[in-house]
N, C-alpha and C positions, 0 to 999 in steps of 0.2 A: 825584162821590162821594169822589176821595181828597183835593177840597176841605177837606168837611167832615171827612173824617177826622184833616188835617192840623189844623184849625179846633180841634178837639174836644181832638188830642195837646196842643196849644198852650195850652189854656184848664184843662186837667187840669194841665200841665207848673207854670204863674203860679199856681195854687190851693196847688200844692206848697211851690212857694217863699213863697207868703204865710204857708201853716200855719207853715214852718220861723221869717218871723221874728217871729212870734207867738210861739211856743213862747220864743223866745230872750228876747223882750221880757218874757215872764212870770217867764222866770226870774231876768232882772236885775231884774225889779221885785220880785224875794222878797228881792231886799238890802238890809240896811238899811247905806244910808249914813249919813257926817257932816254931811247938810244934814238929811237926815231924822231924826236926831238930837235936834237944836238945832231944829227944827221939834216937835218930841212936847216937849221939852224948856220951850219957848214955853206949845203949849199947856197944860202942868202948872199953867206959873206965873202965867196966866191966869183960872185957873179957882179957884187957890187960895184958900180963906178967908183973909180981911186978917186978921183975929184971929190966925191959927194959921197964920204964916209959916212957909214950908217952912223946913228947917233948911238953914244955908249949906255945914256940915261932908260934909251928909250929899249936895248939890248935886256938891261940889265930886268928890266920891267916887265921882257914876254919871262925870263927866265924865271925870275921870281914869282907870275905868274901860273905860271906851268907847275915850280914846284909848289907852289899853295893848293891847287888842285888837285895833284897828284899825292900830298898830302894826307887835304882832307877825303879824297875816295877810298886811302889806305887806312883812317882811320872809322870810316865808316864801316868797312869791312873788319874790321878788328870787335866795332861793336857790335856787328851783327853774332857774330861769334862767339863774344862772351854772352848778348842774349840766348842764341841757342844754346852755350852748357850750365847756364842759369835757367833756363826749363827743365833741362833735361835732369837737374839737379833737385829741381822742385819736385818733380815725377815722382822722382826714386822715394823721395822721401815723403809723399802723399802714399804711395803706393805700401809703406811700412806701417802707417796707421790702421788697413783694414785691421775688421778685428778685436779691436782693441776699444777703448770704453772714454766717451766724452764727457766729463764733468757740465752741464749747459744748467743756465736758468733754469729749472721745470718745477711744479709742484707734482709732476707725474712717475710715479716709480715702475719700474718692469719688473715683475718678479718672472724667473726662469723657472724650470723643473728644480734645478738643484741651486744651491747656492744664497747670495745675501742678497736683497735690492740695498743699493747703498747712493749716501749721497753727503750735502753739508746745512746747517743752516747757520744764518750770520745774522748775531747780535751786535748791536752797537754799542752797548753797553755792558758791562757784568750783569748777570741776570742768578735772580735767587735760586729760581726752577726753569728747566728747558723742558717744556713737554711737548711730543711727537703724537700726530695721533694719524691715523691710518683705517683710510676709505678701499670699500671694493669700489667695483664700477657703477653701482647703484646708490652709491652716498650713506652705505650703511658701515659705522665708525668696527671696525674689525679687532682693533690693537690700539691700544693706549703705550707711550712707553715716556717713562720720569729720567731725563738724561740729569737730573739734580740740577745743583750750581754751577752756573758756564763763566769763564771770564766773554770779556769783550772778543769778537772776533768771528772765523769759520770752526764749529762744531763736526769736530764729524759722525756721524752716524750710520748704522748697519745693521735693519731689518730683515731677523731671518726667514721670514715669510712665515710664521707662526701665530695664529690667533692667542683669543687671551687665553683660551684653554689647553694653550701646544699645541695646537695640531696645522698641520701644514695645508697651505691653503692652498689652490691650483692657479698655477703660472699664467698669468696674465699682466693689466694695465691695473695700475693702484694711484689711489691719491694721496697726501700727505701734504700733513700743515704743521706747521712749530710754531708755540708761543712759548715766550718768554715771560717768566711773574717779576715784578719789579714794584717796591712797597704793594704786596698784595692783589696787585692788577696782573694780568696776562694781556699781551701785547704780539699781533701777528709778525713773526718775525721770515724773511725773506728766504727760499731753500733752493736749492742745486739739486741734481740728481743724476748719474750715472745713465749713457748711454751706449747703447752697440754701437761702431760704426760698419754699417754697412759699405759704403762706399766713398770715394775721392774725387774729386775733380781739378783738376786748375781753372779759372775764370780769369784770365787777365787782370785787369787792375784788382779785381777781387781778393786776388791769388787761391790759396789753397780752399775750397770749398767740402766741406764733412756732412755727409749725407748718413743722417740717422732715419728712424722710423716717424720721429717726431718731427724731422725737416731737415733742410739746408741748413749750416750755416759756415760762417768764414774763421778759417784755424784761429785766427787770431780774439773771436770773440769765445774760443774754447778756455773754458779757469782750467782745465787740466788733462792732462792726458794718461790715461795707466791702462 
């Protein structure tokens, strides 16, 4: 019995695959190629009355025709194909970012168990004094720190999670602000800071999208990747 059954799966399974390449066969056969072209092309000129010669202008016109079409379908398909390994290329390489830590706009620092929160802040000018000052999540100022005299430019900086007494604080969300002294004044100067990337996307025109804890956003508006 589960001879036949087995017999019966088998012969139902080969019927399958035959219908599929029938089907397939049919539908390459609804193509008209360039032999079948020049073949109906043949027959025309065949059958023509000698009296009333096909016109050459009007020959030459299906033919050039034909290959403008035939053409542009092969070159459609050529772009379809370098779109698909231009995805596929974007993938790979979205997919090597997990991991790894996005430099983004934030006044917001992560401190981990172990390790630095780090980040940049940009002066526009040479500045006397850079001073860092550093919030928990309740706006209470934890850590002062004097980066001195900055030129113009991105500062970088690397908070070890230490209050002002050394002592290590527990891992969480922090805040941080930079000013600059210039004659005497202090001046809120603009800060970066260091994220995880959790994850990747592609978004079409988008392109590559960087999913942190803080948000979305597009590779291209990342200053840095490490």
């Amino acid at each position: 019995m589960s001879n036949d059954i087995s017999t019966a799966s088998s012969t139902y399974l080969d019927s399958l695959k035959w219908q599929d390449k029938q089907v397939a066969s049919e539908q390459k056969s609804d193509e008209l190629t360039q032999e079948d072209f020049f073949s109906l092309l043949t027959q025309q000129l065949s059958f023509q009355d000698p009296s009333k010669p096909a016109d050459n202008d009007q020959m030459i016109a299906q033919m050039t025709s034909f290959t403008m079409a035939e053409g542009i379908s092969n070159l459609n398909s050529n772009f379809q194909s370098l779109a698909a390994s231009m995805t596929s290329n974007s993938a790979l390489q979205a997919s090597t970012l997990v991991g790894k830590q996005a430099l983004l706009e934030s006044d917001k620092l992560d401190l981990n168990d172990t390790g630095d929160a780090r980040g940049t802040a940009v002066a526009e000018g040479p500045v006397e004094s850079l001073m860092l000052r550093i919030e928990d999540s309740s706006g209470q100022l934890v850590r002062t720190i004097d980066m001195g005299a900055q030129p113009a430019g991105a500062v970088r900086f690397a908070w070890d999670g230490k209050n002002a007494d050394g002592e290590r604080l527990p891992p969480g969300e922090y805040k941080i602000k930079a000013e600059g002294q210039l004659n005497g004044e202090f001046t809120s100067l603009p800060v970066a800071t260091f994220k995880n990337i959790e994850s990747v996307n592609i978004n079409g025109a988008n392109g590559i999208i960087v999913n942190t804890k803080e948000g979305a956003v597009r590779l291209t508006d990342v200053a840095e990747i490490a």
